[in-house]
N, C-alpha and C positions, 0 to 999 in steps of 0.2 A: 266377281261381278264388279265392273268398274266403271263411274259414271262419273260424269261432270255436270255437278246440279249447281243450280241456283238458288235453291232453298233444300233444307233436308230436315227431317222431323223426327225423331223415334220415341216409341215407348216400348218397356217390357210389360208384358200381363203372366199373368200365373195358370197356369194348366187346372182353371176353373169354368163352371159351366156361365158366369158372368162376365168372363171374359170377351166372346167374342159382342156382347153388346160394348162393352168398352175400346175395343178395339174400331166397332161401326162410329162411335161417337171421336174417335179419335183422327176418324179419316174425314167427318165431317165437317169437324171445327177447324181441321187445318186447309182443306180443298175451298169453305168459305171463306179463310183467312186470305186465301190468296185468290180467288173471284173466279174458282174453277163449279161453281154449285152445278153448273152442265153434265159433271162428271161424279157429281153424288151417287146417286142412285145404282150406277154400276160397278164403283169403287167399293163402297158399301156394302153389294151383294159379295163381288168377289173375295173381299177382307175375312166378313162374315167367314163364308167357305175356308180359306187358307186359313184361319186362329179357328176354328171347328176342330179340322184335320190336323191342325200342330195338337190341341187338346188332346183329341180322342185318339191318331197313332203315336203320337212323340209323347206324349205326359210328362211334357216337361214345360218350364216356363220358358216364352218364345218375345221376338222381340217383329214390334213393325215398323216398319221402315215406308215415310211415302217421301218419297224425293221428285222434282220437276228440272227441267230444262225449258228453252223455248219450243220442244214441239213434242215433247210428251212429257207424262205422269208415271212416276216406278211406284208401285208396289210391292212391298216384299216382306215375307213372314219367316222369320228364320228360326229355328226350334234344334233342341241336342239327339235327335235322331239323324243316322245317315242313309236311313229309306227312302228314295226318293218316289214321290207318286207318280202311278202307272194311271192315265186315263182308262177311265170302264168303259166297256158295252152292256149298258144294262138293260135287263130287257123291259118292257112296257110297264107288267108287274112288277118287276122290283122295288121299293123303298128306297134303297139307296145308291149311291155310285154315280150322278148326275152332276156331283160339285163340278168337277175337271172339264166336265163336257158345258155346263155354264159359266167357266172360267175361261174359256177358249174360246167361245161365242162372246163374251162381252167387252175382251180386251185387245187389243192391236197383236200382242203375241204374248206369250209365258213360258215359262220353263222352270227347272230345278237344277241346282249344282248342292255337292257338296265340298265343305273346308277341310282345311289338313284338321282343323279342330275338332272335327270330326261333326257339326252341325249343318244342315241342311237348309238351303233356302229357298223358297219357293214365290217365285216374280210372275208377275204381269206388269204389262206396261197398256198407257193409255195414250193416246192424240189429244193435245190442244187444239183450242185456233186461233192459237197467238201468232202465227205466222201464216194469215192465206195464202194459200197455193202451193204452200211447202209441203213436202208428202214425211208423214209421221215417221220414223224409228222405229224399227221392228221389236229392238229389247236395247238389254244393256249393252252398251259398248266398252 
């Protein structure tokens, strides 16, 4: 994944159930740092979801990444498994399986690669509107 940002931010968390509130606060202080607060609330949920799923499949400690350009926001949760997630069909009943299909609803596009390192990362990206009328960036370039 290869991007040209103008700002970039990371932190590591630990493959703890505390984690993914750290990881919400960490996407908040920096999306307010840079006057994107429009994009809390979906950054937030998505993060959430992606350090959940690094926690409970990878168990391993994972790193976040929100980097911006002029016309979107990257998110990305990278973790030491090389599994990459399969979006569910869950049915009505189910509990669980819903992150991916709410990750996919709230960001411009997502996806997952993995490294020769053998870890995994898993991106979404979001739209500013630092630039009206310019049409957003699918993912990373």
């Amino acid at each position: 994944m290869v991007t040209t940002s103008d700002w970039l931010h990371q932190t590591v968390l630990v493959a703890e159930p505390t984690s993914a509130s750290r990881a919400r606060d960490f996407v908040c202080l920096h999306l307010a740092e840079h006057s994107l607060l429009y994009l809390v609330e979906d950054i937030r949920l998505v993060v959430s979801e992606l350090a959940t799923n690094a926690m409970v499949h990878a168990r391993t400690p994972f790193t976040v990444t929100l980097s911006a350009d002029d016309r979107t926001v990257l998110l990305a949760v990278r973790d030491g498994s090389t599994t990459v997630p399969v979006k569910a069909g869950p049915q009505v009943t189910d509990m669980r399986g819903r992150g991916l299909l709410l990750v996919e609803q709230l960001s411009l596009a997502w996806g997952a690669s993995t490294a020769a390192d053998g870890s995994k990362s898993v991106w979404a990206s979001f739209a500013t509107r630092s630039r009206p009328g310019a049409w957003p960036a699918a993912g990373p370039q």
